[in-house]
C-alpha positions in Angstrom: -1.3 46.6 59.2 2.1 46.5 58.1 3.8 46.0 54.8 3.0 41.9 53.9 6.2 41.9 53.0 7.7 42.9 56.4 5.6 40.9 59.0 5.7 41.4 62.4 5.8 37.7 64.0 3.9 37.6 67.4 4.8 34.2 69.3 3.3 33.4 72.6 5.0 30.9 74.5 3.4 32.0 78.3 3.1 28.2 79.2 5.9 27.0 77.6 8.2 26.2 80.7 10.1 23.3 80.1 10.3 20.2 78.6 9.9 19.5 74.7 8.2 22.9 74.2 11.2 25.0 75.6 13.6 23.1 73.5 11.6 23.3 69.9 10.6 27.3 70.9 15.0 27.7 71.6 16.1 25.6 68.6 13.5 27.4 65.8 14.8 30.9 67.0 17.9 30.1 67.2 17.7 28.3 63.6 15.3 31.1 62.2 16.3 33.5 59.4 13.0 35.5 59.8 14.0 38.0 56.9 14.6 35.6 54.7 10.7 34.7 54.8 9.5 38.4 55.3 9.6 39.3 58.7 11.3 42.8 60.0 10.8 41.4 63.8 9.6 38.7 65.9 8.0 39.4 69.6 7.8 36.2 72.0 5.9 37.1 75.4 7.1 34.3 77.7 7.4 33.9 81.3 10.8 35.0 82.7 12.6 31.6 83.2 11.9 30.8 79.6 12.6 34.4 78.3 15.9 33.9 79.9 16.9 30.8 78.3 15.9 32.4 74.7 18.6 33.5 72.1 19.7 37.1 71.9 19.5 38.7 67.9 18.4 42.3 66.9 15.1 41.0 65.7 13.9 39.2 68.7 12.2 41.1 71.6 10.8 39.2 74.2 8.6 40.4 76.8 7.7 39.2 79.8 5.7 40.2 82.3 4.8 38.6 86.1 1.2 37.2 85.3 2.8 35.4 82.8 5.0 33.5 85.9 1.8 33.1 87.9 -0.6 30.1 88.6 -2.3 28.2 85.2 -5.9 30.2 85.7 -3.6 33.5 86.0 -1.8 32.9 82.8 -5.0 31.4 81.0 -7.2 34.5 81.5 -4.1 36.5 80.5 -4.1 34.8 77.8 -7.8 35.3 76.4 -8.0 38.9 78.1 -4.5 40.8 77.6 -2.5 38.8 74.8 -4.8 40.1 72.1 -4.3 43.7 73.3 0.0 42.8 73.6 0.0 41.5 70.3 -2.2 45.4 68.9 0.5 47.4 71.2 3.3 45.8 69.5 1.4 46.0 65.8 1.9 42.3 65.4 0.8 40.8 61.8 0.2 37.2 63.0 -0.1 35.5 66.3 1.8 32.3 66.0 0.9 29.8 69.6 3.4 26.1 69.6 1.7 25.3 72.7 -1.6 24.9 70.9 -4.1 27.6 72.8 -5.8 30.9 71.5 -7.5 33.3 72.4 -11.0 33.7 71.7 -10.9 37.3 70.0 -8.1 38.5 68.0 -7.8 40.7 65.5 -5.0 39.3 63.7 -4.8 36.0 61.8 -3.7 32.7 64.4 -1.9 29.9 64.1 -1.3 26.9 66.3 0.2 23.6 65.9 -0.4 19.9 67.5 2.4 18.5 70.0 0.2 16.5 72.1 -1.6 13.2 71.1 -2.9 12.0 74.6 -5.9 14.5 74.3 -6.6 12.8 71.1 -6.5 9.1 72.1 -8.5 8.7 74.8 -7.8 5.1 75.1 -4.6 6.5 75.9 -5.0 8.8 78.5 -7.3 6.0 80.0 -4.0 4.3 81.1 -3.5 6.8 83.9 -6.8 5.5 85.7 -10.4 6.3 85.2 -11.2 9.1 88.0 -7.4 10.2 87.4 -6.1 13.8 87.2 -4.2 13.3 84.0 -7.0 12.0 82.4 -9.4 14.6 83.6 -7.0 17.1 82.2 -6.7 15.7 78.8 -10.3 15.7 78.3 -10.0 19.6 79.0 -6.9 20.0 76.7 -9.0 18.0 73.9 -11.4 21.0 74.3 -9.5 24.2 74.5 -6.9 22.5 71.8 -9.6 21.4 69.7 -11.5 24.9 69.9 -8.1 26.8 68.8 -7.5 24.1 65.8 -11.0 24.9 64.7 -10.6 28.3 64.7 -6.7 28.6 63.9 -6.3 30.0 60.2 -3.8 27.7 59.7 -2.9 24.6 61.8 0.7 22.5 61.8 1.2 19.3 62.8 4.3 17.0 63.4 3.3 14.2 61.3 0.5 12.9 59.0 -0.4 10.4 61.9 -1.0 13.5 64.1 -2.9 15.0 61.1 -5.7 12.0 60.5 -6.4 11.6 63.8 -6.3 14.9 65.1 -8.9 16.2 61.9 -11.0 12.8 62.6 -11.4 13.5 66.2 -12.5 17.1 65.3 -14.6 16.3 62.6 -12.4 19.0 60.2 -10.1 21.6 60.1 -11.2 24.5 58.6 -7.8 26.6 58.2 -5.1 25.6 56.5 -2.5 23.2 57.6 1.1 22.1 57.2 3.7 19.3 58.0 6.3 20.6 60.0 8.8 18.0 61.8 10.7 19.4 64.8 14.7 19.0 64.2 17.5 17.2 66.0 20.3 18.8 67.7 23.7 17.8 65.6 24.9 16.8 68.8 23.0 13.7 68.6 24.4 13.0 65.2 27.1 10.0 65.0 27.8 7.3 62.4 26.7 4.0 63.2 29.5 1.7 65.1 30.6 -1.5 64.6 28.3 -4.2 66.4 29.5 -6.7 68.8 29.2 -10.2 67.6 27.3 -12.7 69.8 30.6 -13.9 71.6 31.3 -10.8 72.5 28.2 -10.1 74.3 29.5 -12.7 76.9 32.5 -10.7 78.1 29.9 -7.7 78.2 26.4 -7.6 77.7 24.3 -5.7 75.2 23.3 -2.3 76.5 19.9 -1.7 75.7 19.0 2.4 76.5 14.9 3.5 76.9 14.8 7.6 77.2 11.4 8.5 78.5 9.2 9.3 81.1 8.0 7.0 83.1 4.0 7.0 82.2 1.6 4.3 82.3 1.8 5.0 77.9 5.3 4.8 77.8 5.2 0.8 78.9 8.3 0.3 81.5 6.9 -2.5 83.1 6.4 -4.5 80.3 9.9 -3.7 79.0 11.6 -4.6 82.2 9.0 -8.2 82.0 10.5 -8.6 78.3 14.4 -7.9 79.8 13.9 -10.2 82.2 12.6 -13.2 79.9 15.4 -13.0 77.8 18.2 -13.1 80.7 15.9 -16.3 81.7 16.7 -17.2 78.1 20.5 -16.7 78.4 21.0 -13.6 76.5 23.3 -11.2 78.1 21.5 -7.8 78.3 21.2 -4.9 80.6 18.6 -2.0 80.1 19.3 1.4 81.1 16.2 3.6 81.8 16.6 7.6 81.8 14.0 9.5 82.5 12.0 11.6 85.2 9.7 9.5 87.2 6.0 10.1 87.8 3.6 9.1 90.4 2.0 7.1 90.7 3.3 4.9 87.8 7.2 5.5 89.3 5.9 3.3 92.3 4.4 0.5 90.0 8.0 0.7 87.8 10.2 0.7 91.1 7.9 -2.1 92.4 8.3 -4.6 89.2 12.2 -3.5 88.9 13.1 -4.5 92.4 10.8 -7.9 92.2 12.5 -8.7 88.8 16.1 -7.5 89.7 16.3 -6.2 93.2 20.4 -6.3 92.9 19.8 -4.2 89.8 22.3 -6.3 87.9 20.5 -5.9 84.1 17.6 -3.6 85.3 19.0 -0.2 86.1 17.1 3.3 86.7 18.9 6.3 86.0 15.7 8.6 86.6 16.1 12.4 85.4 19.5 13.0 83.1 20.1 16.8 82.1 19.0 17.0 78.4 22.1 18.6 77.9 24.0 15.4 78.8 21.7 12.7 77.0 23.7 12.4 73.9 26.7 10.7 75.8 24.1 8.0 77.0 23.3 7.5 73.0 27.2 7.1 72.6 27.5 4.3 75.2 24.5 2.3 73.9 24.4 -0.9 72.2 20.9 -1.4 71.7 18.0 1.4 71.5 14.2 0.5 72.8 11.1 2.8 72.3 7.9 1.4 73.6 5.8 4.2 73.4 2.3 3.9 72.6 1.1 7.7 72.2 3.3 10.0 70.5 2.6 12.8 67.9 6.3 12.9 66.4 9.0 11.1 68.2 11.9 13.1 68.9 13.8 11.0 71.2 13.4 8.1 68.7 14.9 10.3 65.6 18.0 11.1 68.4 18.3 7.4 68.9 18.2 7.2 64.9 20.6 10.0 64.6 23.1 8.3 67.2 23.4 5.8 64.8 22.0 2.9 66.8 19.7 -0.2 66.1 16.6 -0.2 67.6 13.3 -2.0 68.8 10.1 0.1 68.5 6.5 0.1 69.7 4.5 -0.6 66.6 1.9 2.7 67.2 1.1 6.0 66.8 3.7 7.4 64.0 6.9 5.7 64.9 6.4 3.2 61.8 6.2 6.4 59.9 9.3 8.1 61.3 11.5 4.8 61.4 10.0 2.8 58.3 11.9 -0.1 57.7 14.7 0.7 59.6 13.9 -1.2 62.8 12.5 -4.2 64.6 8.7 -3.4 66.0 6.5 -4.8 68.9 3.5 -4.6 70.4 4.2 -2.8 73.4 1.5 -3.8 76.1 3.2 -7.2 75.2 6.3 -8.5 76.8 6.5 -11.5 74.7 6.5 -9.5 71.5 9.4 -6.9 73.2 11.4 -9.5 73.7 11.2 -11.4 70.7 12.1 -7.8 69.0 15.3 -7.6 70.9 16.2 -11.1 71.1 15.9 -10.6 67.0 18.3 -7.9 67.5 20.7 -9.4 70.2 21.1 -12.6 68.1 22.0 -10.7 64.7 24.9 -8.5 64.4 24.6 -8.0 60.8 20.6 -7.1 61.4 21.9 -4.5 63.6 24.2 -3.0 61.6 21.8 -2.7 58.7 18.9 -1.1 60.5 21.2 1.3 62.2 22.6 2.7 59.3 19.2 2.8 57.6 17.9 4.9 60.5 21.0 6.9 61.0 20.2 8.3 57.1 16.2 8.7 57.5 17.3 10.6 60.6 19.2 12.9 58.0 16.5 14.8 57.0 15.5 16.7 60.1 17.2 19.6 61.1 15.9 22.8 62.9 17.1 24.7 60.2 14.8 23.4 57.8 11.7 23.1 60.8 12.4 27.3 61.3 12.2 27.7 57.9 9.4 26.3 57.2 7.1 27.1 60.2 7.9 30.6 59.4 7.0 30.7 55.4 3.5 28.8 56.2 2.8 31.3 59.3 3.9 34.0 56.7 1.7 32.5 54.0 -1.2 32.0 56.4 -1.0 36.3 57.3 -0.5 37.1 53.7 -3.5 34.8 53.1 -5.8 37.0 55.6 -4.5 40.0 54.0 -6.0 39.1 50.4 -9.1 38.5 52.0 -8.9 41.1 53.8 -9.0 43.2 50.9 -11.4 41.0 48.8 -14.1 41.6 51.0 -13.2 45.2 51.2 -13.0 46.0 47.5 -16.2 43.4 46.7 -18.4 44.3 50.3 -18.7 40.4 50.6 -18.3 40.9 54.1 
């Protein structure tokens, strides 16, 4: 083993393809300062469209390989059969693994960390129907995830929400664990705007953005039900959606959009928007809605809070504590409650200008930089850790 002062960081990010992995396994190396926190090197084995979207330093090698591009099984068995022997080959001093899988046997100290709640909250994953895929699938993830967290030597999570109810469902963690919030790009970042007073909404209506998915837990029907109550009220607003659709729920959101507004006038779909782009739809909003009711830590919510906007958020999971006091809240399988939210927000300039400066500072204190710096002192504690037992047990013969 090497020097524990000069770790060797082994990372594997094999099913990490797209989506919010990709982005948080990009922004922590390109954030990272890994000798600043007593690493010499740090060796990623990815598959090759990810290994080709990773930043290029002298201390990064990344290896990839073509089982590593093949079919989920391929890359599974890979996983438990050859990673352990990559990560000898390479004389790697701790196997850090975001996307929340192990292997079985390893001979160097593990750690993992919690991005997915649905696994968790079965209630949740219920949504997508009872003989469904999805749900079949997060009762397998709640297995093989909740086998590595139990055997992990040290666990991080996103937030302390994600902690409780991750350790309830398990019945304990046994290694050690750490809150580590992911970080926002600063190209979300912009000072809260003036709002438009209520007059001014007539000449143009209040643009109210939802970024997400469309998933039977991310509530667009009963958003769009709440949109349309208050333009039967006489309040001038128009909801944008952005996000990738999903069958089957895309057909029951297309269905309720085009019986509610089938000219599209204040119910508009934009569907998939290159991340790269999404911070311009932040810029043109008036109004931000998340009615989420699963997430382990928020990131679209802390851009929204980092854009500087007002906003109306589902009152689960740990939204309340990302956004504290610094929105409106709802109950989001209820349209009644979404749109009293909004209407609260439509109807008050000065509310809206208070809670989106609030949130603009909360939002503040996440940045990559400090999310790289410290995933990589607790991975680094947790293999300096091993090592001192390591050499307990050799020098006592307690193991």
């Amino acid at each position: 083993m090497n020097l524990i002062h000069h770790l060797t960081l082994g990372v594997d990010a094999i099913n990490i393809r797209s989506g919010g992995g990709l982005t948080h396994l990009k922004q922590l190396l390109a954030a990272c300062e890994p000798g600043l926190s007593g690493y010499k090197s740090v060796v990623v084995w990815t598959g090759a469209n990810t290994a080709s979207k990773l930043p290029v330093f002298p201390w990064l090698v990344v290896h990839s390989v073509p089982w590593m591009d093949g079919p989920l099984p391929f890359r599974m068995l890979g996983q438990q059969r050859v990673l352990p022997r990559l990560l000898k080959q390479a004389g790697c001093d701790v196997l850090f693994s975001p996307g929340g899988t192990l292997p079985a046997l390893c001979q160097v100290p593990m750690v993992t960390m919690s991005q997915n709640m649905l696994p968790f909250e079965p209630d949740r994953a219920a949504l997508f129907g009872r003989w469904s895929w999805m749900r079949l699938k997060m009762r397998i993830l709640r297995f093989s995830q909740g086998r590595s967290f139990k055997r992990a030597q040290g666990v991080i999570f996103l937030t302390q929400y994600a902690q409780d109810a991750v350790t309830k469902a398990l019945g304990g963690i046994r290694g050690l664990t750490a809150l580590v919030p992911h970080g926002i790009e600063q190209r979300f970042v912009m000072q809260p705007r003036a709002q438009r007073s209520q007059q001014a909404l007539v000449q143009a209506p209040l643009q109210l953005l939802y970024v997400s998915i469309q998933d039977p837990y991310k509530h667009h029907v009963e958003l769009m039900q709440a949109v349309a109550q208050l333009r039967a009220q006489g309040r001038s607003v128009v909801l944008r959606m952005v996000g990738a659709n999903t069958q089957p729920y895309a057909v029951a959101v297309q269905h309720q959009r085009l019986l509610l507004d089938p000219d599209g006038v204040f119910l508009q779909d934009f569907g998939h928007v290159n991340f790269e782009q999404l911070h311009e739809l932040y810029q043109q909003a008036d109004v931000f809605v998340f009615a989420s009711s699963c997430e382990n830590l928020p990131n679209i919510l802390i851009e929204a809070m980092a854009a500087g906007l007002p906003i109306a958020c589902a009152q689960r999971g740990p939204m309340p504590e990302v956004l504290g006091d610094a929105g409106v809240y709802f109950d989001p399988e209820s349209p009644d409650t979404i749109a009293q939210a909004i209407a609260a927000l439509a109807d008050d300039p000065d509310l809206r200008a208070q809670l989106a400066q609030r949130a603009w500072q909360m939002a503040q204190a996440y940045s990559w930089e400090r999310c790289a710096r410290e995933t990589l002192d607790f991975v680094g504690q947790v293999a300096r850790n091993h090592v001192k037992v390591e050499k307990c047990c050799l020098t006592t013969r307690c193991c």
